[in-house]
C-alpha positions as CSV (number, residue, x, y, z in Angstrom):
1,X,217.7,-76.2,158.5
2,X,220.4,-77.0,160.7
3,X,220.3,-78.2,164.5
4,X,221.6,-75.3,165.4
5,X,219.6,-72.9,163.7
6,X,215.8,-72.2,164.2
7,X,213.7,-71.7,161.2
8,X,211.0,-69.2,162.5
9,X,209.1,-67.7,159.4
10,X,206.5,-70.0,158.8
11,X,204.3,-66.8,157.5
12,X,206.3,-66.9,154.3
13,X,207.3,-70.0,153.2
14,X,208.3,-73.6,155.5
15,X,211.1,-75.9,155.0
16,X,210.1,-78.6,153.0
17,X,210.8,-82.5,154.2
18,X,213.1,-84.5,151.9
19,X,210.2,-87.2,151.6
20,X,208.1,-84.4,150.6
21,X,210.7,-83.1,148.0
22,X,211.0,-86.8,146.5
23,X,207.2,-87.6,146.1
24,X,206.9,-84.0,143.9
25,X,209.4,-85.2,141.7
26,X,208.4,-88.3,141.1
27,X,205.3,-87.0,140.6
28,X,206.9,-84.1,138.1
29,X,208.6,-87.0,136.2
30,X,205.0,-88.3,135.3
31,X,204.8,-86.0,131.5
32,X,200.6,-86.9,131.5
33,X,197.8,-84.9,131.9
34,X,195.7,-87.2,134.3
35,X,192.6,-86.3,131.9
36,X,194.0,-87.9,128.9
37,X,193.3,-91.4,128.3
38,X,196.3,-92.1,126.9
39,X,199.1,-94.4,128.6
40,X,200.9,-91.5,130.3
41,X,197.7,-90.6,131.4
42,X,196.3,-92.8,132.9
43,X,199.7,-93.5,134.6
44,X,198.7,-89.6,136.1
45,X,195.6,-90.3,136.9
46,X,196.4,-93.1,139.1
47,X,198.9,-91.3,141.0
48,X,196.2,-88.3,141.6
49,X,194.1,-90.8,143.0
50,X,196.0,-92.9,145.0
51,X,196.9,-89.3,146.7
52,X,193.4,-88.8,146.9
53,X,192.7,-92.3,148.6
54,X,195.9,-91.3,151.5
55,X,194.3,-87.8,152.1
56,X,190.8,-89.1,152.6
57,X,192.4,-91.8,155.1
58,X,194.4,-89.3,156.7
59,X,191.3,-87.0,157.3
60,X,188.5,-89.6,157.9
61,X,187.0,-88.2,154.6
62,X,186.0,-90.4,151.5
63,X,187.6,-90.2,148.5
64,X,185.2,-88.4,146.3
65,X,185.3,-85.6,149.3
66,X,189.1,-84.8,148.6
67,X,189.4,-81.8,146.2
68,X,192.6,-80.8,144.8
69,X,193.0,-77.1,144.1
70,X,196.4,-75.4,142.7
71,X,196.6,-73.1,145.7
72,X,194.8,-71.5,148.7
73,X,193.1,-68.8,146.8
74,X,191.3,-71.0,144.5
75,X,190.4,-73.1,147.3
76,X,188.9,-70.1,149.0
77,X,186.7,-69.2,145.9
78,X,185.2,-73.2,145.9
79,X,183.7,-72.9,149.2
């Protein structure tokens, strides 16, 4: 978006911040499955859970009370 130019159509999709942007591809970069116990893995894992720790901070929630899903219809289905 520009300064001049209003970005109104939140209904479809938002404009995504550049710190955003740069902590999903970092995260991308990471090839592990955070379920293996290998190196890469683990390497996951501790970046899943560190994002956990923020979110629970952020929402005055514990850790284990963060679920991830992989979108808003499977989050749906858990409750």
């Amino acid at each position: 978006m520009t300064a001049d130019r209003a970005y109104l159509d939140h209904n479809a999709t938002s404009p995504v911040r550049p710190a955003v942007s740069q902590a999903v591809a970092r995260a991308l970069s990471l090839p592990g499955n955070p379920s293996s116990v290998h190196a890469e893995g683990r390497a996951a894992r501790a970046m899943l859970e560190e994002a956990r720790e923020r979110v629970a901070r952020l929402v005055g929630a514990t850790p284990p009370q963060v679920t991830f899903t992989s979108g808003g219809t499977e989050a749906a289905n858990a409750v």
